[in-house]
C-alpha positions as CSV (number, residue, x, y, z in Angstrom):
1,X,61.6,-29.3,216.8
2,X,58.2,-31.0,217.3
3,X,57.7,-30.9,213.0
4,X,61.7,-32.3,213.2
5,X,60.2,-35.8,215.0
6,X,57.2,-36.1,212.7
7,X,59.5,-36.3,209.7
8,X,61.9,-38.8,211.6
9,X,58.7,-41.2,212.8
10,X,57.3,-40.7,208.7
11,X,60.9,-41.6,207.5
12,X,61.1,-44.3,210.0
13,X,57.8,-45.9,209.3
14,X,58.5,-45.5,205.9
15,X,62.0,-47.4,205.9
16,X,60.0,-50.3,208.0
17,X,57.2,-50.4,205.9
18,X,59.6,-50.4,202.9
19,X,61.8,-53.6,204.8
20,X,58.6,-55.4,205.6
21,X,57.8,-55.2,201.7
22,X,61.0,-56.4,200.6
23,X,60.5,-59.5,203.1
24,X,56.8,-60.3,202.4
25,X,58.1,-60.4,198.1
26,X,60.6,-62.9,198.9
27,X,58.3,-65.0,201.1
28,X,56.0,-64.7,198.2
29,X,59.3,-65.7,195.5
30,X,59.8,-68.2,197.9
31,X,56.7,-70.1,197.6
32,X,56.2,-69.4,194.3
33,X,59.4,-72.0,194.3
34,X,57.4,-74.3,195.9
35,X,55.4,-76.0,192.9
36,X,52.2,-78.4,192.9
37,X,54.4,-81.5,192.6
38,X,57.0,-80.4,195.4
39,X,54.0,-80.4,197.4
40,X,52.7,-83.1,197.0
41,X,55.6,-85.4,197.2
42,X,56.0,-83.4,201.1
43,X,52.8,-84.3,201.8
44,X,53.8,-88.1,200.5
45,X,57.1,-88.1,202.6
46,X,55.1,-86.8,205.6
47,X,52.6,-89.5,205.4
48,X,55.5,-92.1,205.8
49,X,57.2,-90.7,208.9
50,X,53.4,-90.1,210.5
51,X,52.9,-93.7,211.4
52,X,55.8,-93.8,213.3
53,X,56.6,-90.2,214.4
54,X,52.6,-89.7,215.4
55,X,52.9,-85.8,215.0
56,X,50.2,-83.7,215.8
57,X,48.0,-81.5,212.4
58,X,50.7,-78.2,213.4
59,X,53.6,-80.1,214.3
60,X,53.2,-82.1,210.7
61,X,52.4,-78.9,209.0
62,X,55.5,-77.0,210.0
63,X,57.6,-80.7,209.1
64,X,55.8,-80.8,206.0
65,X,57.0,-77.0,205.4
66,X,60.6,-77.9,206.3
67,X,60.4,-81.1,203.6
68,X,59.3,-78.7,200.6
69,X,61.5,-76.3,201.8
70,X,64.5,-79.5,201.6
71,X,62.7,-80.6,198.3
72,X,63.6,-77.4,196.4
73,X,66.9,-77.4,197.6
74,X,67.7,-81.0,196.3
75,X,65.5,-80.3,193.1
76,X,68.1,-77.4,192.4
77,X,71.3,-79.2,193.1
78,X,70.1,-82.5,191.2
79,X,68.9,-80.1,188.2
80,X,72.2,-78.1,188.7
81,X,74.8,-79.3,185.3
82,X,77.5,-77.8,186.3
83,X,77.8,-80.6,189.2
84,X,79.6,-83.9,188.6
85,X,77.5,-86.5,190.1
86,X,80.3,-86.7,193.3
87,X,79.7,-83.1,193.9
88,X,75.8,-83.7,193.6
89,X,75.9,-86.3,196.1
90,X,78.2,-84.2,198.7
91,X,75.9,-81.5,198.3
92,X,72.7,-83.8,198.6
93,X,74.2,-84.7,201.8
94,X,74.9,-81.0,203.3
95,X,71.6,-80.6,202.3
96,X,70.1,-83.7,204.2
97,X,72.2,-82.7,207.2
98,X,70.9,-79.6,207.6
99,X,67.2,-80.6,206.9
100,X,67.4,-82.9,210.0
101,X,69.2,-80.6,212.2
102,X,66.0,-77.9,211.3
103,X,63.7,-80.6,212.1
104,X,64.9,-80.6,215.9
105,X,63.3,-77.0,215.5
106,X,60.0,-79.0,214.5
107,X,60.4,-82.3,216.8
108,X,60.6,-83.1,220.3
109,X,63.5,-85.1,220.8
110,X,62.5,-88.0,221.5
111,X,60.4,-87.7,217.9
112,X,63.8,-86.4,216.7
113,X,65.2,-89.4,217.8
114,X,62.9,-91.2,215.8
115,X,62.9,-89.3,212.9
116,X,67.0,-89.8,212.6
117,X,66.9,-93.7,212.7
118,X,64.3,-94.0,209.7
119,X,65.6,-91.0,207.5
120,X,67.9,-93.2,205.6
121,X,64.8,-95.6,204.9
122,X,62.5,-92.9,203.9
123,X,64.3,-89.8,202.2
124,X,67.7,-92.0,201.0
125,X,70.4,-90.0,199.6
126,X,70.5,-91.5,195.6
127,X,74.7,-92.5,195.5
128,X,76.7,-91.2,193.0
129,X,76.6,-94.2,189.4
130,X,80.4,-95.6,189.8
131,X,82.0,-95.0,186.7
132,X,83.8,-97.7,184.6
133,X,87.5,-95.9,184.0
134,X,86.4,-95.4,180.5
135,X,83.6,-92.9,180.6
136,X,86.5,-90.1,181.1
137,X,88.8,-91.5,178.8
138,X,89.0,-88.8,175.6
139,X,90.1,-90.4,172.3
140,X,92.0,-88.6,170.1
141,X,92.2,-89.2,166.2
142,X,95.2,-88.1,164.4
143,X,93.8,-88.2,160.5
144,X,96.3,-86.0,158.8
145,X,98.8,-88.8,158.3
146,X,96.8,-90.6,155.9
């Protein structure tokens, strides 16, 4: 009975240690994700909210986080050509939804607050071009009657 539980706790510890494996490679996919340039244009958007958010070095770390996190996101839906510009922009916005309902996670509220009222000047969402009527037209040539 007592060599019965040794296996159990081995195959346990083994499943966890198997699970926390799985987890640590898709952090590790995850930042991978994250390139140089992604970085560094967090790093630029979290420089503009700083003046008027005044977030402590952790609290602008984990917001810097959430905006490379957001930055990924929007690179893969703008990069995404299978998505007509109307879709781009309705995803953009889900997307931009949901990065300022995680920042309540990251902000008090009354920086929440804050944040909300100057998103729109800092991190616009780029509108969909209009198109002229003619851009979807198709134009067929009949040339065997000639």
């Amino acid at each position: 009975m007592n060599s019965s539980l040794v296996s159990i706790a081995r195959l346990l510890s083994f499943l966890l240690l198997l699970l926390g494996s799985t987890s640590s490679n898709a952090q590790t996919y995850y930042a991978l994700q994250i390139d140089r340039n992604i970085r560094f244009k967090a790093a630029d958007i979290t420089a503009q909210y700083q003046p008027r958010l005044v977030m402590g070095v952790d609290q602008a770390l984990a917001f810097q986080e959430t905006v490379a996190r957001f930055l990924v996101k929007n690179k893969a839906v703008e990069e995404d050509l299978t998505l007509s510009p109307k879709a781009k922009y309705e995803w953009l916005k889900r997307l931009s939804s949901r990065e300022t309902s995680e920042m309540a996670d990251v902000l008090e509220s009354y920086r929440w607050q804050e944040y909300m009222r100057i998103k729109p000047e800092i991190q616009p969402i780029p509108k969909p071009e209009k198109a002229n009527g003619f851009q979807d037209a198709i134009v067929v040539l009949d040339t065997t009657n000639q």
